[in-house]
C-alpha positions in Angstrom: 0.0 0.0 0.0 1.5 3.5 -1.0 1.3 6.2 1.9 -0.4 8.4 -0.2 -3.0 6.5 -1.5 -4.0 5.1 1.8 -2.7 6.8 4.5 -3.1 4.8 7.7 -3.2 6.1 11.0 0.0 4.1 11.7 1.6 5.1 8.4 0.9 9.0 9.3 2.0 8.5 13.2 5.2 7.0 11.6 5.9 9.3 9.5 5.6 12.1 11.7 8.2 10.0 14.2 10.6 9.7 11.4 10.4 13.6 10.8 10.8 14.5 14.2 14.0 12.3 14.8 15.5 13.3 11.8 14.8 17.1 13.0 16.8 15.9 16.1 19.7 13.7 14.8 23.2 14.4 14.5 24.3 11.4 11.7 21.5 9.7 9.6 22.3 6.7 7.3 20.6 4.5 5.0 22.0 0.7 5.0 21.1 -2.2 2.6 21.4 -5.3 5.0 21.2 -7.6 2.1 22.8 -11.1 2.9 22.1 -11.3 6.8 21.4 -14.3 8.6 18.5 -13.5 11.5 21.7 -14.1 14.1 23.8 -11.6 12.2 21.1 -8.7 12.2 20.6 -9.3 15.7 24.4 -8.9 16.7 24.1 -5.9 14.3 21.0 -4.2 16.6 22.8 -5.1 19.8 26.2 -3.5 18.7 23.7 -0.4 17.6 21.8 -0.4 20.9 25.2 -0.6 22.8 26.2 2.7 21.3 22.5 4.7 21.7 21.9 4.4 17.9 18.7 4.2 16.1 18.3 1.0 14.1 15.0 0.9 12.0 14.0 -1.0 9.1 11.0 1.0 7.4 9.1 0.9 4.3 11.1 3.2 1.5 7.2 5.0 0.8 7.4 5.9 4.2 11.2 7.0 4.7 10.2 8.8 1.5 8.0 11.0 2.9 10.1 11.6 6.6 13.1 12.7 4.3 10.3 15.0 2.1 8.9 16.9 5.6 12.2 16.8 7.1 14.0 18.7 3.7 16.6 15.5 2.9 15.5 15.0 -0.7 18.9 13.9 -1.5 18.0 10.5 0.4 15.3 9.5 -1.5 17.1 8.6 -4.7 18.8 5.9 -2.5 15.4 4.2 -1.3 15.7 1.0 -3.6 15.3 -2.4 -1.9 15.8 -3.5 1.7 16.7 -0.3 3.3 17.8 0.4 7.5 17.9 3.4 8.8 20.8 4.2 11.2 20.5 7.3 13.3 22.5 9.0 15.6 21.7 11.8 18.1 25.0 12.4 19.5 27.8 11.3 17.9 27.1 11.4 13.9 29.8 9.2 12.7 29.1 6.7 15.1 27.0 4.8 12.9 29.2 4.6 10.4 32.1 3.1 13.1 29.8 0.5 13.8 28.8 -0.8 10.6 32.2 -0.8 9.4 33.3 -2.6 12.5 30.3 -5.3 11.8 31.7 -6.1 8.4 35.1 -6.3 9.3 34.2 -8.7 12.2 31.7 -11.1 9.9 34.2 -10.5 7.1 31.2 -9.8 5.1 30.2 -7.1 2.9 26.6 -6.5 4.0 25.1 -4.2 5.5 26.2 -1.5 3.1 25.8 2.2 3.6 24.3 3.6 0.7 23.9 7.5 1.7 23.4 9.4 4.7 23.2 13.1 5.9 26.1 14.3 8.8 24.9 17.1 10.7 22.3 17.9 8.1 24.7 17.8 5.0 24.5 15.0 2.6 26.8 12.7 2.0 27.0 9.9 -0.8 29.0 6.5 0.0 32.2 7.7 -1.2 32.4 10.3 1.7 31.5 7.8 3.6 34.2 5.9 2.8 36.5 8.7 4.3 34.3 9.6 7.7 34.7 5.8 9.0 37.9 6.1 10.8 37.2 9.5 12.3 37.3 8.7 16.0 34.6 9.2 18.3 33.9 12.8 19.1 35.2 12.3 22.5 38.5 11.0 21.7 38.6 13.9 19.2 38.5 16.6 21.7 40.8 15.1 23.7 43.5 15.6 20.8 42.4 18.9 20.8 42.6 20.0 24.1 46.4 17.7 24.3 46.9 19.9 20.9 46.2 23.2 22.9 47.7 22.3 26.2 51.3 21.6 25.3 52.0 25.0 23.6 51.0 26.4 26.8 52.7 24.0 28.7 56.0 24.3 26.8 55.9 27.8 27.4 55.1 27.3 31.0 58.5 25.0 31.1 60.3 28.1 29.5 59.3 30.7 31.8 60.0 28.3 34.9 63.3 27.6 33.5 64.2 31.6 33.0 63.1 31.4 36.7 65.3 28.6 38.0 68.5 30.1 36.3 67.8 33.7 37.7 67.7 32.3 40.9 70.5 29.8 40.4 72.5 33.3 39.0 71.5 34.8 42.2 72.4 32.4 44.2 75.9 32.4 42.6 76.4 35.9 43.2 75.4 35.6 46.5 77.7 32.9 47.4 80.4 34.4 45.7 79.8 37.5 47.7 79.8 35.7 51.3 83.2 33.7 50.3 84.9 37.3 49.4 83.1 38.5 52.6 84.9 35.2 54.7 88.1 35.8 53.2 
């Protein structure tokens, strides 16, 4: 049944869902799962849940229209057979990590990511390609802040160092001073 020509009241609550998360999300992807085994999609939706992600399998009709109301018309070329949607609300490359993860651990190339919008930019599967090994946001501001910090600590080192030999100077001339004062 098309959404448009029958609209349910399950379809429409749906589809209003789908709009109002992908209002919300930071990384949404579209995945063919093609080729898994009942036990392989279920380790997939445990890694997901393990990492807060959003794992959905949905009509295309009705990811169709979510992506319409939302403004992501760039998705809806992609919506051609089995489709999954994988949606992040903090981390948007998350997904990504763990899908790439899956199929390097079944040795398998299923699920596939076929498109997918990072904070509300599209992206085709060539991009994604690139965005896989980004690490996790907090690991990135970690480098960031290490990247920031050591400047500052160097320069810290430099001025405590200026310190210590003005004093160790000082303390020279001092010394010096009581031995021709002994003498």
């Amino acid at each position: 049944m098309d959404y448009q020509s029958h609209p349910t009241a399950k379809k429409q609550e749906l589809v209003e869902e789908l709009t109002d998360i992908f209002g919300k999300a930071k990384g949404i992807y579209l995945a063919d799962f093609t080729g898994l085994n009942v036990e392989q999609a279920n380790a997939l939706r445990s890694n997901f849940h393990k990492e807060e992600i959003i794992y959905r399998v949905v009509k295309n009709t009705l990811i169709q229209h979510a992506c319409d109301k939302a403004g992501y018309k760039e998705l809806i070329q992609h919506l051609e057979g089995p489709t999954a949607l994988a949606i992040s609300m903090d981390d948007p490359v998350s997904p990504v990590r763990v899908i790439a993860d899956f199929v390097k651990a079944q040795a398998k190339k299923t699920p596939v990511i076929k498109a997918g919008i990072l904070e509300e930019s599209y992206i085709g599967s060539e991009q994604i390609e690139a965005i896989k090994n980004i690490p996790p946001r907090d690991v990135l501001l970690s480098q960031i802040i290490s990247c920031v910090q050591a400047p500052v600590a160097d320069f810290v080192g430099v001025l405590n160092e200026i310190v210590r030999s003005f004093v160790a100077v000082l303390q020279a001339v001092i010394d010096k001073k009581q031995a021709e004062g002994s003498e």
